[in-house]
N, C-alpha and C positions, 0 to 999 in steps of 0.2 A: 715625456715623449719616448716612443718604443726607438730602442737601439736598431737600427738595420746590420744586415750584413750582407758585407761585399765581398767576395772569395779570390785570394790576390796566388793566383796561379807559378808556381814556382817551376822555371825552365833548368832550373841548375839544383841540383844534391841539397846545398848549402841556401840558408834563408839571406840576399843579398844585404848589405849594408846601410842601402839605405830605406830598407824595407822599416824601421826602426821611427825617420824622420817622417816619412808618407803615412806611416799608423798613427800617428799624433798629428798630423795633417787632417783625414780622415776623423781621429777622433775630437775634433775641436767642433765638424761638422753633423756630427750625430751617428756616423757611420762608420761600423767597425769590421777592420780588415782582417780576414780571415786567411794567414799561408797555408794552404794546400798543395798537396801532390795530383795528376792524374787521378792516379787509384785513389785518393782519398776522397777528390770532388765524386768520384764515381758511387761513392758510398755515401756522400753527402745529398746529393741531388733530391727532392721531393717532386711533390708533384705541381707545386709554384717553379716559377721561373727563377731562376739563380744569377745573380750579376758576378760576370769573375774576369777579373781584370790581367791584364796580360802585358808586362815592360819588356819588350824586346830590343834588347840596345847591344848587344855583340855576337860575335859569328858564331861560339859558342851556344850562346840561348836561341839564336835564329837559327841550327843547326837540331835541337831538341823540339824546339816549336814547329817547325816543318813536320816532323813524323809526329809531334803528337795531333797537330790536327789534322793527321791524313788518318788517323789510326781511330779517334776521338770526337775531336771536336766539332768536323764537318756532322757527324752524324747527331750529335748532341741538337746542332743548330739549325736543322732539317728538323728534329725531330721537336722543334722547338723548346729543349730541356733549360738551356743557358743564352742569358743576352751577353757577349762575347763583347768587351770593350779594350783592344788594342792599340798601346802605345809603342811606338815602333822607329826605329830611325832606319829600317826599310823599306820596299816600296809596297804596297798592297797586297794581299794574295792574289792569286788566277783564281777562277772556281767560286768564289765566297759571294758573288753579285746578288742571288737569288736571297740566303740570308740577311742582304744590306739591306733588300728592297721590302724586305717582310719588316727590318727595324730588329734583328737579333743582333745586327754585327755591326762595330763602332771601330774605326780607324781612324788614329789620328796621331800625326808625327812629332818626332821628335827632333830637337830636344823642347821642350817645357818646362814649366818651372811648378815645382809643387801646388802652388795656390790653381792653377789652370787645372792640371789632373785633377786635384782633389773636385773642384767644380764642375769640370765636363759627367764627371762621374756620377756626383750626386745628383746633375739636371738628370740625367739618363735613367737612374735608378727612380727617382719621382716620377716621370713619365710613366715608366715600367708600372709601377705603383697603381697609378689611377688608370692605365688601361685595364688592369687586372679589375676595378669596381664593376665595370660596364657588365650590363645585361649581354648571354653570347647567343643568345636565343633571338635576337628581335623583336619584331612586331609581332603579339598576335591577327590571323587573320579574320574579318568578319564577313558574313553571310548579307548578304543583300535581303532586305524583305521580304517575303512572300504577299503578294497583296491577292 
């Protein structure tokens, strides 16, 4: 079975501590967590959709998470580049409704307990998955007979 990757978006300098326990969470479930920077997803991105996961749990990271996705990730999410999966102990963004309603953007509070994260993520990244199979074309159309 292919390894996925999921891109675990870092709000702070420093890779957090328990970034450590969530990777072996993650990798028990076939999906490996990737820390990145802004600038680095920005260099990573193809032309598939990107799963990148986001813990927003102090004033601190909620504080760097604000300008990065006023600066970032709103446009990322428009532009349909990354499905945005936010864990967060506050309250919603303003502005973000349009990409909830497309299915780029997952919010969901905290606290939780690693086995929940690691599961909400992988339903989402599977989803992601099989919408990407479908035909984007449609039907073709036909001609009525000439009689």
């Amino acid at each position: 079975m292919e390894s996925e990757n999921v891109f675990f978006l870092q709000l702070t300098p420093n890779i957090p501590k328990y970034y450590i326990d969530l990777a072996g969470h993650f990798k028990s479930i076939g999906i490996t967590l990737v820390p990145v920077t802004i600038f680095d997803l920005k260099d990573l991105l193809t032309s598939q959709v990107a799963t990148v996961l986001i813990m927003n749990y102090s004033l601190l990271t909620n504080k760097n998470y604000r300008i990065i996705r006023k600066k970032y990730l709103e446009f990322m999410l428009i532009n349909k580049r990354v499905e945005l999966v936010e864990f967060s102990t506050f309250e919603r963004p303003v502005g973000i409704q349009r990409s909830e309603a497309n299915g780029y953007y997952h919010y969901f509070a905290l606290p939780a307990t690693l086995r929940d994260i690691t599961l909400d993520v992988k339903l989402i990244s599977r989803n992601e998955k099989k919408e990407q199979v479908k035909w984007p074309g449609g039907s073709r159309t036909t001609l009525p007979l000439l009689k």
